[in-house]
N, C-alpha and C positions, 0 to 999 in steps of 0.2 A: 504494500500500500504506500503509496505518495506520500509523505508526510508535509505539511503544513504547518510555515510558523513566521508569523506576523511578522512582518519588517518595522521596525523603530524609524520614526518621522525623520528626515533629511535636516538640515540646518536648512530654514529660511533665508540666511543672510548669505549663503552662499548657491542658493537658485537662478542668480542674478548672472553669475557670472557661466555656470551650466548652460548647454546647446540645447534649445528648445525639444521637445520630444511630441509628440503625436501617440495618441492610443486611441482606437479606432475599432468600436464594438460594432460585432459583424452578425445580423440573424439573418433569415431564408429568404422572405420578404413577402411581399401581396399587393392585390391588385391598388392600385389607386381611388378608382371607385368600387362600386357595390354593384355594376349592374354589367351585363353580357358584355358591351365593350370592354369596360377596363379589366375586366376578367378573363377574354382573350387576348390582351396583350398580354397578361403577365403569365398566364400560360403556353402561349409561344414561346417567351423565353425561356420557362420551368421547360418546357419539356423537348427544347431543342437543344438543350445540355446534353453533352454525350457522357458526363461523369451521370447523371441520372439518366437517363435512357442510353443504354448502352450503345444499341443498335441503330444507327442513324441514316440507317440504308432507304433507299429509294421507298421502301413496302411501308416503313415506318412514316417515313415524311407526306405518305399520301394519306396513309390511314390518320395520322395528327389534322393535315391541311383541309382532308376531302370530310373525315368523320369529327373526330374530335374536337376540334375548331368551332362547327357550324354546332355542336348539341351539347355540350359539357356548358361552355361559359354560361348559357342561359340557367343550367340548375343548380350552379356553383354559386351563381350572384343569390339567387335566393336563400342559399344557404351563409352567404353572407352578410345580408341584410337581416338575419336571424340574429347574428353580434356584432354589427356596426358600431360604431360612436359616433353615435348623430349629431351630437355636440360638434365633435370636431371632424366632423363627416372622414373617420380615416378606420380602417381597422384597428379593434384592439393591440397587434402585436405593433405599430406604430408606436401607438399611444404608451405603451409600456416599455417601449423600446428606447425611447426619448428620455421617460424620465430616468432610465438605467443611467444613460448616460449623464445627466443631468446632476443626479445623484452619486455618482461616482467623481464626476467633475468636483462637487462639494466637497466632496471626503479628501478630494486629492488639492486642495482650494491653497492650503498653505507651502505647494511646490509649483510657484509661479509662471517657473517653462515648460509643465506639463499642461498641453492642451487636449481634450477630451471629446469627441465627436462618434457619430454614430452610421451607419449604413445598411445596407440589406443589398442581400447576394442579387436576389431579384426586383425590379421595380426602382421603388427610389424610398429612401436618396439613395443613389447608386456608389458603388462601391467606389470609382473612377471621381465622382462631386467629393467624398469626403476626403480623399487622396489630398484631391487638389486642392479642398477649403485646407487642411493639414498643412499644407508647405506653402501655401500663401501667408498662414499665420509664422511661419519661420522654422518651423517643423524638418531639422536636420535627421531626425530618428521619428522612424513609427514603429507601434508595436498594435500588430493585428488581433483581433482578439474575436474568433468566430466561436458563438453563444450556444455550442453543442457540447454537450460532455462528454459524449460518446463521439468518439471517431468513424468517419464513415467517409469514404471514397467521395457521396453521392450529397456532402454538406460540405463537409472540414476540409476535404480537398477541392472542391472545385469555389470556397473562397479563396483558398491562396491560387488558382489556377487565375482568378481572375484580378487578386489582386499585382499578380507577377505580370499580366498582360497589360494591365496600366500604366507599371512601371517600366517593363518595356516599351513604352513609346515616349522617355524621359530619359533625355539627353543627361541631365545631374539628378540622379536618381536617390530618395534618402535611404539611409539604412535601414534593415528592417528586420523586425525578429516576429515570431507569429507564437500564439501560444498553443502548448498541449491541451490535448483533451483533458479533461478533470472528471474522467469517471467514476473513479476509489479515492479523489480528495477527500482526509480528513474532514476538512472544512464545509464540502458540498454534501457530504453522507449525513453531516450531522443539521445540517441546514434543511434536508430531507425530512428528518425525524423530527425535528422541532416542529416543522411545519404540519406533517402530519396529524403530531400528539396534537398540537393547536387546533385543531380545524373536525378532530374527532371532539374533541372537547364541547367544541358549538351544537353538538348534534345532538336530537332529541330521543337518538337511537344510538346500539351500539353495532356497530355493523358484525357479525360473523367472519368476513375476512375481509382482504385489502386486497384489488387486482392493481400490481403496476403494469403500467401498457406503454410499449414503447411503440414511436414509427417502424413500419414493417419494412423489409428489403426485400429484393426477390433473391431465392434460395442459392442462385445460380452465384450472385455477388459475391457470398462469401465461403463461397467453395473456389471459386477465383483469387480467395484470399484476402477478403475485407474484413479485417478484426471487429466490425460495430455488435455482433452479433455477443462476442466473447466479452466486450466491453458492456453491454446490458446484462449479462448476467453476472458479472463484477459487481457495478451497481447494485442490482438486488440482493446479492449474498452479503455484501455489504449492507445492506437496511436491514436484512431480516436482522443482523446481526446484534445492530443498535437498535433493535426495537425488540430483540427478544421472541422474534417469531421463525416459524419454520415455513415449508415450500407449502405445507397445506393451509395456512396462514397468510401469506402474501406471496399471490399467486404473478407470476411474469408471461403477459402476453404481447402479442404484436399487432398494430392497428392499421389502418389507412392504407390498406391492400389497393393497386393497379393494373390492370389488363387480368392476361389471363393462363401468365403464369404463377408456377409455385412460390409462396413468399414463407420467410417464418412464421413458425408456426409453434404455440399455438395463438389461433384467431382471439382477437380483444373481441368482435361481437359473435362469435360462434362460443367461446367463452362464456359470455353474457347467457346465451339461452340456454346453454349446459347447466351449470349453475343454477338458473331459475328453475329448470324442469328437475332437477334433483333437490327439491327441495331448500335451496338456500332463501331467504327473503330479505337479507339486511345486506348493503354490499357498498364498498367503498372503493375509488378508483383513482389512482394518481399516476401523474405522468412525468416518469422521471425524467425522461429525455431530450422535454420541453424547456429553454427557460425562461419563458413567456408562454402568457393563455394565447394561444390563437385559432383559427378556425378549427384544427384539428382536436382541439382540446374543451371551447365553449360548446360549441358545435356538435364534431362527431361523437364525442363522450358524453358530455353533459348532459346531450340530449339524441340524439339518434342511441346511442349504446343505453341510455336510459329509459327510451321507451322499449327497447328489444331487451329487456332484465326485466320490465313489468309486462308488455304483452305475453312474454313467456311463466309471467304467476310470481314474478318476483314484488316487492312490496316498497321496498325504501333505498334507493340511492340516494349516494351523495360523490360528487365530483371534487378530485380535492385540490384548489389552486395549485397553479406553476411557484417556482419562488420568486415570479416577477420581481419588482423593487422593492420587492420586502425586506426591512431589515437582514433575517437570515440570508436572503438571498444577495442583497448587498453587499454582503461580509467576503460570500463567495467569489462574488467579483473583483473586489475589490484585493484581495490578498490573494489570486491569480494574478492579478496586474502589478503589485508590489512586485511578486517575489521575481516576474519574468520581465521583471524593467532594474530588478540589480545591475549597477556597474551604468547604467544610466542618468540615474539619479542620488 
């Protein structure tokens, strides 16, 4: 296990004379708007990645442009407009994404050359705008910081794929360090279990067990040799561990399946009606792999996985926050970013 330990504040008086640095939190991203348009752009680009969609051959790019394209956006935006933030007419993972950084800027407030900024792999602000706000502000050093704690080909690589294509078209290029995945951090396992305990605490019931549900991969990925698979079940054995439960206890699924090949397994909503039909009727469900609620998590969990636990006879869900900018979760960021900007600052 990774061990984690707090780095001691810098001297202020000598920040002054330190080379500016850049830190630049990196999530998935989403559409712009809420309705079929902005939902086909940003799925053009989701799925013309060849780190997620492997195969980018002729058969694929017709079934994307001819099928995909013209029917998906129209029931996606719906499903959008389910957890919009009408307020700030943007998706939640925005909205959460912002004040991460915002909040992390605060905490880092007393190291005056560290500037703090945000991005998303897909959509905007685009990875390429916060480069460039970065080294307009004087930005010698950035340290990339993509918001997965599981490592996977098909997130954590094809941020740096796109952050390295940026800076290949940059004649004076900054330096730049990216950080590890943090999926057996001290700091994020215990950030898990707090939140949990929390969040079981509000509830009017106690649930029977706990499903973690991660994003699913297809099967083929990690026979290929993609460790995400090995890294969520780090994670879990990890939680069961700090929370004192076993495999029949908090159970490890995988969600958000595509096309129509084999993905891990086992299924978050086949899961779900297993479960209901055997009897279970109290159930709790968190997603470790998230670190923000977004569509996948208000959405497919909260509420699709939640009506397929009660149409199958189950009684009381309850969905259990990301550790968005929550304190716990803040910490986690926050001394990822410390320890991988030593020699920095």
């Amino acid at each position: 296990m990774t061990s984690v330990v707090p780095i001691e504040s810098a001297n202020p008086a000598a920040d002054s004379a330190l080379p500016r640095v850049g830190v630049l939190l990196i999530n998935l991203g989403t559409p712009d708007t809420a309705d079929a348009p902005g939902v086909r752009v940003y799925l053009k680009e989701f799925l013309s990645d060849a780190r997620v969609i492997e195969d980018q051959g002729l058969i694929w790019k017709l079934v994307l442009n001819g099928i995909i394209l013209r029917r998906r956006p129209r029931t996606k935006a719906l499903d959008y407009l389910k957890i919009w933030n009408t307020e700030r007419d943007e998706s939640p993972l925005k909205t959460i994404t912002r004040s991460q950084r915002d909040k992390l800027a605060a905490a880092l407030s007393d190291r005056d050359h560290v500037v703090v900024d945000w991005a998303m792999r897909y959509g905007n602000p685009s990875i390429k705008s916060g480069i460039d706000a970065l080294i307009a502000k004087g930005c010698e050093r950035i340290l990339a910081v993509p918001l997965y704690p599981q490592y996977s080909a098909s997130t954590s690589a094809t941020v740096c794929d796109e952050v390295f294509r940026v800076l290949a078209q940059l004649r004076n290029q900054p330096t730049l360090r990216v950080t590890p995945p943090y999926y057996d951090d001290a700091a994020y396992i215990e950030a898990l279990a707090t939140s949990i305990e929390a969040h079981l605490a509000t509830l009017s019931f106690k649930p029977e067990l706990i499903v973690a549900s991660f994003h699913g991969m297809p099967k083929s990925y990690v026979e290929k040799g993609d460790p995400y698979q090995q890294h969520c079940i780090a994670t879990t054995e990890a939680l069961r561990r700090r929370l004192g439960m076993d495999e029949t206890r908090l159970l490890l699924t995988f969600q958000s399946r595509f096309g129509n090949d084999e993905w891990l397994q086992p299924y978050t909503d086949k899961t779900m009606e297993r479960l209901a039909k055997q009897g279970v009727r109290r159930i709790a469900v968190v997603t470790p792999g998230f670190s923000a609620d977004c569509l996948e998590t208000l959405e497919e969990i909260a509420q699709e996985n939640a009506e397929i636990f009660k149409h199958n006879g189950g009684e009381q869900f309850s969905a259990i926050p990301c550790l968005n900018d929550s304190a716990p979760g803040m910490d986690v960021i926050r001394i990822l970013v410390l320890r991988e900007l030593q020699g920095w600052i």
